[in-house]
N, C-alpha and C positions, 0 to 999 in steps of 0.2 A: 504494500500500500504506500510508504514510505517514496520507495522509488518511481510508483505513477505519478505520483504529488508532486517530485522533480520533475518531473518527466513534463509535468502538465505547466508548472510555475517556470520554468528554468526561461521560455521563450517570451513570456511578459515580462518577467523583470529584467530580462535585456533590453526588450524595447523600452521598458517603462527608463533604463537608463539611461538609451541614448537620446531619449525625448528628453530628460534634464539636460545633458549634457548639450543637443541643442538649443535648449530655453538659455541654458550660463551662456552659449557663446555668440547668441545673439543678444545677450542682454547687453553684453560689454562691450560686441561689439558699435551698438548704437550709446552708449555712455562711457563706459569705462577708459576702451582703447582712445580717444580724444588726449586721456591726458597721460596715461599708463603706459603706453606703448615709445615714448620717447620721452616721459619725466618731466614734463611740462609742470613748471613750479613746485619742485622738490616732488611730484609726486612719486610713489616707489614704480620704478620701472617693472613690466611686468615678466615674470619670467628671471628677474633677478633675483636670484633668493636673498643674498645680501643686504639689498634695499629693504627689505622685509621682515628681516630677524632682527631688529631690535622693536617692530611694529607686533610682530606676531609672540613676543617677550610678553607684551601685556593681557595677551588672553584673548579670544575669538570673541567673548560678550564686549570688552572695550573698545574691539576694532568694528563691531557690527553697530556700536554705540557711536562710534565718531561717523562712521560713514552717513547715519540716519540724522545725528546732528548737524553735518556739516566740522571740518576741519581744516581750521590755515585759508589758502585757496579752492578747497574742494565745498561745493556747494551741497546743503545737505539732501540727502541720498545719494549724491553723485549725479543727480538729473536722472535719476532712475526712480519716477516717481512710484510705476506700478508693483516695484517689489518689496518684495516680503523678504522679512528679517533674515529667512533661510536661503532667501536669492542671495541675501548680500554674504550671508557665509558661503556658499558655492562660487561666488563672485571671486572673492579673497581667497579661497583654497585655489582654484584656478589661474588666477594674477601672481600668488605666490608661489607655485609651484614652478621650481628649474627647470625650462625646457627645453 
């Protein structure tokens, strides 16, 4: 029973992942990549992990805090108005991750 239950879930929760993973990589790239992608006003470049490990030091709730706030130059949510707090953690997992 076990293994039909694999058998049956295995192929939704792929697709159910790559439908996130297209929602993160349209989200940023209609907001995010504007300032991410080349560092526009100190923002952490994305893909650099360096830029982001004294960011990601203080915790995923204080980074999803400042992004919703607004921080420095960055306008709050990033001009990402329709996402949710979970966007903006797949947002930052994705921007911070070495690519």
């Amino acid at each position: 029973m076990k293994k039909l239950l694999l058998v049956v879930l295995l192929p939704f929760v792929a697709v159910m992942a790559q439908a996130s993973e297209q929602a993160v990589s349209k989200y940023y790239a209609k907001t995010c990549a504007i300032c991410h992608t080349s560092g526009v006003a100190n923002a952490p470049k994305t893909g650099v992990a360096s830029d982001w490990a004294p960011r990601l030091e203080k915790g995923m709730d204080a980074m999803v805090h400042s992004v919703q706030n607004g921080l420095n130059a960055m306008p709050p949510k990033g001009m990402c108005m329709s996402c949710s707090a979970d966007d903006f953690k797949a947002l930052i997992e994705y921007m911070s991750s070495a690519k």
